[in-house]
C-alpha positions in Angstrom: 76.6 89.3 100.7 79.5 91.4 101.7 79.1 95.1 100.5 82.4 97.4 99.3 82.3 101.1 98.8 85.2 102.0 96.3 85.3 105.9 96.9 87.8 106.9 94.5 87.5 110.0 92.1 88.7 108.4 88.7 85.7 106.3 87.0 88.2 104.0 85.7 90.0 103.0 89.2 86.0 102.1 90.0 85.3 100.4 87.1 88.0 98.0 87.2 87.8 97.5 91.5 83.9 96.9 90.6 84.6 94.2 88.3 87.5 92.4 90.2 85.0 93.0 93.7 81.9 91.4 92.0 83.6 88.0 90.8 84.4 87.4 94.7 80.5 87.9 95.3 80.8 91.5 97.0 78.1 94.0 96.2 79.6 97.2 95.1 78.7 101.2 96.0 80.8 103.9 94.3 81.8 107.6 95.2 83.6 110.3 93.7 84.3 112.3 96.4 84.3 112.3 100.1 81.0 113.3 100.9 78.8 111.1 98.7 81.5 108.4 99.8 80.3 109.2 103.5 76.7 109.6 102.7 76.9 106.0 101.5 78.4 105.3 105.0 75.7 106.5 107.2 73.0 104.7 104.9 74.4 101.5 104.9 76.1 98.9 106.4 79.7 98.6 104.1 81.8 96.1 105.0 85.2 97.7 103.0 86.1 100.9 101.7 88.3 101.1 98.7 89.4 104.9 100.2 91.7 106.5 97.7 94.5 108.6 98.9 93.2 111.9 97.2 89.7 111.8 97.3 87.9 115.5 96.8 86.5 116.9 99.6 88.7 115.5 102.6 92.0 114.7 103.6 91.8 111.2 104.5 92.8 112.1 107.9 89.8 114.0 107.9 87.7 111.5 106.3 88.8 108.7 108.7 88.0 110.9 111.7 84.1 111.6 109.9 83.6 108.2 109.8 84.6 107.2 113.4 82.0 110.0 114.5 79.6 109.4 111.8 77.1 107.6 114.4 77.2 103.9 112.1 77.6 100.8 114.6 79.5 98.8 112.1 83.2 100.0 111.5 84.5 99.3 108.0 87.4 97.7 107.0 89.4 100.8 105.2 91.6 99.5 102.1 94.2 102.9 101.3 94.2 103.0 97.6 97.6 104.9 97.2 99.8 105.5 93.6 102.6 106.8 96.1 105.0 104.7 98.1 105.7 106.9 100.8 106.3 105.4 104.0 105.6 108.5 106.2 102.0 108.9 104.0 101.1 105.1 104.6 101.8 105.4 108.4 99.1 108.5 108.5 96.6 106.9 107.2 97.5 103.9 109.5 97.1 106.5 112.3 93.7 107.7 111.1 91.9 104.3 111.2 93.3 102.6 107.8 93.6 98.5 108.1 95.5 98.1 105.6 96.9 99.8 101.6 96.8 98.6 98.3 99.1 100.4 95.5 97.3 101.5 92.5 97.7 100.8 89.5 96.5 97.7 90.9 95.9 94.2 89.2 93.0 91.4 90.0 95.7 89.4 92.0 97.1 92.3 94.1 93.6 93.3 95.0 91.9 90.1 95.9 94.9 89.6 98.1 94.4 92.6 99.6 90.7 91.7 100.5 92.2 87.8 101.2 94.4 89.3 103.7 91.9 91.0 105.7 89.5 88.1 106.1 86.5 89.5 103.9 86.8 87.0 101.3 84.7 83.8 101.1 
């Protein structure tokens, strides 16, 4: 079973990425801030991160560069949760280590094609 961290600080944006993640089969961890959400990291073997843009704690330049030297063998695939459409943001987080983004609000069919895209879904 794949396993996807949502690490986002509003309990509804993890609610509803929780139930739209469980129908495709993926066992889901939650965090509300940055270090719990790397915590989580260093425990277990996550296959996806959910990372919202403005998780507390970290930047998610600084977040991205904790988890590249946060001494797990398995890299992540990291899904930028973003409510803003700002190119020069996006390309950032690109730079940091994200795979790809997903605009919030987002819907069931936006986000499984998100995790379609990448490969992760059965």
């Amino acid at each position: 079973m794949k396993r996807c961290l949502i690490a986002d600080q509003s309990e509804i944006i993890r609610k509803v990425a929780r139930h739209y993640l469980e129908k495709l089969s993926f066992e889901v961890l939650e965090a509300d801030s940055a270090d719990p959400a790397l915590g989580l990291c260093r425990e277990k073997t996550i296959d996806a991160i959910i990372l919202d843009a403005r998780l507390p704690g970290k930047t998610t330049v600084e977040f991205l560069s904790a988890l590249r030297f946060a001494g797990t063998a398995h890299r992540p695939l990291i899904i930028y949760a973003t409510t803003e459409n700002d190119p020069s943001d996006i390309s950032r987080a690109f730079a940091a280590g994200a795979d790809t983004y997903l605009m919030k609000p987002f819907d069931q069919n936006s986000l499984v094609e998100t995790i379609s895209n990448t490969g992760l879904a059965a």
